[in-house]
C-alpha positions as CSV (number, residue, x, y, z in Angstrom):
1,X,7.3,-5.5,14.3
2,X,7.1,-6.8,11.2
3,X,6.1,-4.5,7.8
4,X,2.6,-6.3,7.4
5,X,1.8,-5.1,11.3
6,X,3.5,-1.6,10.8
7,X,1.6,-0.8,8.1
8,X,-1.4,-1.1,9.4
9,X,-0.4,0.4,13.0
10,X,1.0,3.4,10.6
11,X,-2.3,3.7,8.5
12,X,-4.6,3.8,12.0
13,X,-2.2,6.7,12.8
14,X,-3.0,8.2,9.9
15,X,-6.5,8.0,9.9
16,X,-6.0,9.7,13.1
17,X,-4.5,12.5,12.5
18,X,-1.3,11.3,14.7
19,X,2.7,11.7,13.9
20,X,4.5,8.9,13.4
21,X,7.6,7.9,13.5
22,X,9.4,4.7,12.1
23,X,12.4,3.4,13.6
24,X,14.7,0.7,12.2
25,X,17.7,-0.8,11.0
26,X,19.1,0.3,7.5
27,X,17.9,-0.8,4.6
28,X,14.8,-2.5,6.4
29,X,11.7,-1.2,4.5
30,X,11.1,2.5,6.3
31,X,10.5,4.4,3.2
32,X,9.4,1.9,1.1
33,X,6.7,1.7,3.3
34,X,5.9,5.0,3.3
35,X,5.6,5.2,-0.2
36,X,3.6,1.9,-0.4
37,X,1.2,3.2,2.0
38,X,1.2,6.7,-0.5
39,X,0.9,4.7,-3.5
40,X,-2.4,2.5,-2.3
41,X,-4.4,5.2,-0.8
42,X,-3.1,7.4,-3.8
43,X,-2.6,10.7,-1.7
44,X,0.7,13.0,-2.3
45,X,3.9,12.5,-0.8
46,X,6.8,15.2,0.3
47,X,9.6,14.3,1.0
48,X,11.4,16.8,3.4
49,X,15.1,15.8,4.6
50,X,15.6,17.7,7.4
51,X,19.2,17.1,7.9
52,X,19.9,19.2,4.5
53,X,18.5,22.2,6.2
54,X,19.3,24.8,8.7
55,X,16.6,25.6,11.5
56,X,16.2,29.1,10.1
57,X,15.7,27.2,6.6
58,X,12.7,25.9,8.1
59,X,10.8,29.3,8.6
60,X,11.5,30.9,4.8
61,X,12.9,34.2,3.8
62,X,11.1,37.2,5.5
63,X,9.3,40.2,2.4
64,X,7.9,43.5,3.6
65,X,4.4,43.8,2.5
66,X,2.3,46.7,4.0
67,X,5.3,47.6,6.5
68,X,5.4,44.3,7.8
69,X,7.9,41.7,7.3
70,X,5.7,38.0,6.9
71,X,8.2,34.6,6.0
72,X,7.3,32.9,2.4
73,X,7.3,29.6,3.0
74,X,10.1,26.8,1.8
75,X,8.8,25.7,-1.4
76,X,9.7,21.9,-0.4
77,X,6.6,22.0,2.3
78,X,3.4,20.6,1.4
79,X,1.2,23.0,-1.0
80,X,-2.3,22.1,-1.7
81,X,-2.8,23.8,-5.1
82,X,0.9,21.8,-6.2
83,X,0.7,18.6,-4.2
84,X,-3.1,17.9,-3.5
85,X,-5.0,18.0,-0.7
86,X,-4.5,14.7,1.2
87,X,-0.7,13.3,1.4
88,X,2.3,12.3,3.6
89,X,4.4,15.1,4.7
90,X,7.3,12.6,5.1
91,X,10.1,13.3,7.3
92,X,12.8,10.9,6.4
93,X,16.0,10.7,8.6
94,X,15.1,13.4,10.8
95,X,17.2,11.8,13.9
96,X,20.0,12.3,11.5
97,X,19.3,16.3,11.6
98,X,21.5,18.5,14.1
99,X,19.6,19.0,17.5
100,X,18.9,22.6,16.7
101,X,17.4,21.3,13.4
102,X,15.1,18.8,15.6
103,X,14.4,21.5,17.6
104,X,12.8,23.9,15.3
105,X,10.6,21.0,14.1
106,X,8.5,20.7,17.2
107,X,5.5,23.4,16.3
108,X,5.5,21.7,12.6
109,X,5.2,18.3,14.0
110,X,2.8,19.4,17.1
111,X,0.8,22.5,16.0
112,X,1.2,21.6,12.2
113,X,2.7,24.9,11.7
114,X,5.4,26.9,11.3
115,X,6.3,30.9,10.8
116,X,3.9,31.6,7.8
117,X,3.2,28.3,7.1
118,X,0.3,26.0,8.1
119,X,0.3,22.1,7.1
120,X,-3.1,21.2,5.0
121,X,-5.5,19.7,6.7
122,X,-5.3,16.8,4.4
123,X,-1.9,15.9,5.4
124,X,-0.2,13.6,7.7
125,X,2.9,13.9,9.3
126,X,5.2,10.7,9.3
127,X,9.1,10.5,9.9
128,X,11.4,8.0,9.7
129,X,15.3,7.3,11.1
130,X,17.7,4.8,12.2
131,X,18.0,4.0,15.8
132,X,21.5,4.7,18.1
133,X,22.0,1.6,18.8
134,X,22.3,0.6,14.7
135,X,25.7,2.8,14.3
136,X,24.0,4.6,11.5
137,X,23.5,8.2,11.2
138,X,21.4,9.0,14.3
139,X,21.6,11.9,16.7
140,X,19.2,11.8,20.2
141,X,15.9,12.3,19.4
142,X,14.9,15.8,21.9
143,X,12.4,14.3,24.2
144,X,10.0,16.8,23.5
145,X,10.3,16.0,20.1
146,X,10.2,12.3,20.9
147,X,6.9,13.0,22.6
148,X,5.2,14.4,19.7
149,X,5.8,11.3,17.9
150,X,3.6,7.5,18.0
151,X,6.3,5.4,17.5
152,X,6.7,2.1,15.3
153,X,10.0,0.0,15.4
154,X,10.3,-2.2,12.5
155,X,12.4,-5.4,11.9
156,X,13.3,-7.3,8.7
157,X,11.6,-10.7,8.2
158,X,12.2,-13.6,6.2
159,X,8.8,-14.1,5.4
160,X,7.6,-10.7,4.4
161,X,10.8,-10.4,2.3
162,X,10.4,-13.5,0.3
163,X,6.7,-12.1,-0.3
164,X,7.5,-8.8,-1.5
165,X,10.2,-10.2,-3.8
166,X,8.3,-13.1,-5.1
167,X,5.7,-10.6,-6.4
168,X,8.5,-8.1,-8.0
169,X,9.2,-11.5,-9.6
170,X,13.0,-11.5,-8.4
171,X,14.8,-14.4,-9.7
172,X,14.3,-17.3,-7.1
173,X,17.7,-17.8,-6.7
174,X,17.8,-15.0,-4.0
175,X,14.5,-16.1,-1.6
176,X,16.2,-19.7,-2.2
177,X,19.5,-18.4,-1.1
178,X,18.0,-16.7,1.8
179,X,15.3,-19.3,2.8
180,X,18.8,-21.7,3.5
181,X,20.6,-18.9,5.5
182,X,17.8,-16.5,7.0
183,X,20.2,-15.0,9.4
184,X,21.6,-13.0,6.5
185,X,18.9,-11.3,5.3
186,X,20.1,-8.5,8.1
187,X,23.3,-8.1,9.9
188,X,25.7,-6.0,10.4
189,X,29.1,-6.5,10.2
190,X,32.3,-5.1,11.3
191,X,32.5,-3.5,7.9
192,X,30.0,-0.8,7.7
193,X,30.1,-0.1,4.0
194,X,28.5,-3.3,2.7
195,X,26.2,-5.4,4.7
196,X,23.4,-7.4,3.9
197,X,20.1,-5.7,4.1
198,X,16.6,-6.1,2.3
199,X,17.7,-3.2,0.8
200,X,20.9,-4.4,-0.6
201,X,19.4,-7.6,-1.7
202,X,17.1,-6.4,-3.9
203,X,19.7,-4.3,-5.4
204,X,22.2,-7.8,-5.4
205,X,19.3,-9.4,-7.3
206,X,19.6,-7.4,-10.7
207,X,22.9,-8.8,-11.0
208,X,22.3,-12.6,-10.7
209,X,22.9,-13.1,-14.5
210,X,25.8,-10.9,-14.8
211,X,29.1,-12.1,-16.2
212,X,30.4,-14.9,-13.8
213,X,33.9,-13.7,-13.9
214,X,32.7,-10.6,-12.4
215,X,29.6,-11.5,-10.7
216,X,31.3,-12.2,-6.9
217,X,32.5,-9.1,-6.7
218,X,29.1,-6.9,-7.7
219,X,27.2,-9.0,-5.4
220,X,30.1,-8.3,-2.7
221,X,29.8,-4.7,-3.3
222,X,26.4,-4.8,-2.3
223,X,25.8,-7.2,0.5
224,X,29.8,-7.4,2.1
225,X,32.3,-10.6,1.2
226,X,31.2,-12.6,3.4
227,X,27.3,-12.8,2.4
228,X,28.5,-12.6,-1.4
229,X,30.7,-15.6,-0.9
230,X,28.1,-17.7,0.8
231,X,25.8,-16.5,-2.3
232,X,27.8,-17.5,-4.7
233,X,28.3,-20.9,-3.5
234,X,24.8,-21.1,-3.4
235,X,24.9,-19.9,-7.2
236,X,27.3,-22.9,-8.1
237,X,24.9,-25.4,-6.2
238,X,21.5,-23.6,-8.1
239,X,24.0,-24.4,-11.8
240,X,24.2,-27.8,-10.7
241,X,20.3,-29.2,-9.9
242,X,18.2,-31.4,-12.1
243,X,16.4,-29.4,-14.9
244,X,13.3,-27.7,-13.8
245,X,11.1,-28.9,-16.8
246,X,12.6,-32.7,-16.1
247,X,11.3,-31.9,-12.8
248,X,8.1,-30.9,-14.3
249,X,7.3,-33.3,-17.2
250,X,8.8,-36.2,-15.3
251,X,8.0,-35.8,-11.8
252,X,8.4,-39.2,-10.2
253,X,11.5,-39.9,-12.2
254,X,13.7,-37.0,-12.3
255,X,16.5,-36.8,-9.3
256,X,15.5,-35.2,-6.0
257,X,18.6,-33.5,-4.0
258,X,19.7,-34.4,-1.4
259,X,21.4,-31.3,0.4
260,X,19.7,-28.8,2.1
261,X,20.9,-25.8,-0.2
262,X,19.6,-28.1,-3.1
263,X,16.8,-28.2,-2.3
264,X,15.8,-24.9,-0.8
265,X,17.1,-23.8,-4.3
266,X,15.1,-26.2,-6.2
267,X,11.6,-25.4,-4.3
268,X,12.1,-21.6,-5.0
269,X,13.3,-22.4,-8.7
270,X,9.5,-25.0,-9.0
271,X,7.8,-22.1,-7.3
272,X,8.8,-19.1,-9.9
273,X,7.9,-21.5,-13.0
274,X,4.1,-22.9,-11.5
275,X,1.6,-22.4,-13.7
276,X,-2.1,-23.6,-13.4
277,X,-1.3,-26.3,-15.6
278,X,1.9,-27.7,-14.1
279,X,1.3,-27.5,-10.8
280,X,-0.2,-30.7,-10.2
281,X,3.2,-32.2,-11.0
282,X,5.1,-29.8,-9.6
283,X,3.5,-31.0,-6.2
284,X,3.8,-34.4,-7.1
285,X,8.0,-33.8,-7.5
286,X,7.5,-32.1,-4.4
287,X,6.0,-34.6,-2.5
288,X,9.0,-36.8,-2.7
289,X,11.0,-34.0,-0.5
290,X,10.4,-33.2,3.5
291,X,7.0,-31.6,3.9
292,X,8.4,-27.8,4.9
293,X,9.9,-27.9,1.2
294,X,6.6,-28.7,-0.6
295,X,4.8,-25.4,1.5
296,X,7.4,-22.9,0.9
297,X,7.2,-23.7,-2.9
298,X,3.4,-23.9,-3.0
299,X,3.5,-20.5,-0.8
300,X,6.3,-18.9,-2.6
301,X,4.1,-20.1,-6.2
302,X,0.8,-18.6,-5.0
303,X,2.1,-15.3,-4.0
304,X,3.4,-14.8,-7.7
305,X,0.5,-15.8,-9.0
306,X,-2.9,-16.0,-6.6
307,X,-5.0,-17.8,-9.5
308,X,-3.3,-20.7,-8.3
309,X,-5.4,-21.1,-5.3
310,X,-8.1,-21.6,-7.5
311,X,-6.5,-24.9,-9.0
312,X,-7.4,-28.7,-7.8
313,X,-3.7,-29.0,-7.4
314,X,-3.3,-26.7,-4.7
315,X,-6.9,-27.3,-3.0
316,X,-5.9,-30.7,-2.7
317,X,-2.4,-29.7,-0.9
318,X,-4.5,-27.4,1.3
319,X,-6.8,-30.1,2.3
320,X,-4.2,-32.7,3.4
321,X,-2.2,-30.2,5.0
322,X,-3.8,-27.8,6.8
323,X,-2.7,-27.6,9.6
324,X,0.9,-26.9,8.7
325,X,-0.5,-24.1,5.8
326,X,-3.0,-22.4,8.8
């Protein structure tokens, strides 16, 4: 499913009181949501990698207190004095954890305890891994395990993406790019190192305005050749369109592209300069390309900025077309 839904399936969970587990691809969005989720209900977050410890790890290190030996706690489990009393005990990669290491998670997951130790009543339990069948780092899941877990697969999505980087204000030359060749916002290739991945996008898109001499390869490095190739041909073609304030200031006059790379790029480069002022003309330009063009810039424009729904310039838009907006 897509992040939107799996956020919300993952916060009902929570309010629940029931484990969850996120499955995915790399680089799809796992922890991040995690950490969104964290960040907007402001509770505490552990993070506890499982696959860095030993199952004996798990318990502590025994004392004698009174002739009896009792297990002090890891100091990486949720405290409540430390860490607050409601948060995400956070679980990430545990499929990537030896079997024995699974294992001697089941009463922490299940019975919210383990040895000494007893989870806060304020927190959640959440984990996260890649599946099998993604040739990441992924060992069977323990079906007993397994059962003590809601699951949630999660997918990458063009949409969603484009959203979440428009509002991190992520030059437009990447949701451009990736608008004209969707199927590489996540695939795998034969080369396991680099791929292209929401993940490694994002990372790809803090080097847009570095040296051109060196600029293929940094992008390569991040996403694999053949997705940096196809990027920086896309590059070459965003270098070469009409001026965006000529497009602006002039919009019945200045030149409308004709390829489809053109003017994917030019509808996400309109989109990141709207304003409440130009946007009237920056509709008008588009309205001299296909119809699918004018709605991903005016959607791409009013997820940077929502005052823009406020505007005649978009009402009107919204009026003649909404059937294609809804």
């Amino acid at each position: 499913m897509k992040i939107s839904r799996a956020t919300r399936v993952l916060e009902t969970y929570l309010d629940m009181d029931i484990p969850a587990f996120l499955w995915g691809a790399p680089g799809v969005g796992k922890s991040d949501t995690v950490r969104a989720v964290t960040k907007e209900r402001g509770l505490g977050l552990v993070d506890f990698r499982a696959l860095l410890r030993d199952p004996v790890d798990l318990r502590g290190l025994p004392t004698i207190n009174a002739n009896e030996a009792k297990w002090l706690p890891p100091a990486d489990l949720p405290n409540e004095e430390r860490d607050g009393k409601e948060g995400i005990f956070f679980m990430d990669e545990l499929n990537a954890a030896s079997p024995s290491m699974q294992a001697a998670c089941f009463g922490l997951v299940l019975d919210r305890k383990v040895g000494e130790y007893t989870l806060p009543d304020g927190w959640r339990i959440v984990a996260a891994g890649n599946r099998q069948s993604d040739r990441a780092a992924a060992n069977k899941m323990p079906s007993a395990l397994a059962n003590r877990f809601a699951h949630i697969d999660v997918d990458a999505d063009l949409d969603e993406f484009c959203s979440y980087a428009t509002e991190r204000d992520v030059h437009p030359m990447l949701t451009g790019f990736l608008r004209f060749r969707p199927e590489l916002l996540h695939q795998m290739e034969n080369d396991l190192r680099t791929f292209p991945t929401p993940r490694a996008w994002m990372q790809a898109s803090k080097l847009i305005d570095a040296p051109e001499d060196i600029r293929p390869e940094l992008i390569s490095g991040l996403v694999g050749k053949g997705a940096g190739s196809e990027f920086e041909g896309f590059v070459r073609v965003y270098r070469d369109l009409p001026k965006l304030d000529e497009c602006i200031s002039s919009p019945m006059n200045a030149l409308v592209p004709a390829e489809p790379a053109s003017r994917y790029a030019i509808s996400s480069g309109l989109a990141r300069k709207a304003t409440a002022t130009n946007l009237a003309n920056i509709m008008q330009y588009m309205g001299r390309l296909p119809l699918e063009f004018a709605v991903m810039c005016i959607v791409d424009a009013t997820r940077r900025d929502k005052a823009l729904q406020s505007t005649q310039a978009f009402i009107d838009f919204a009026n003649e077309n909404q059937d294609v907006l809804i």
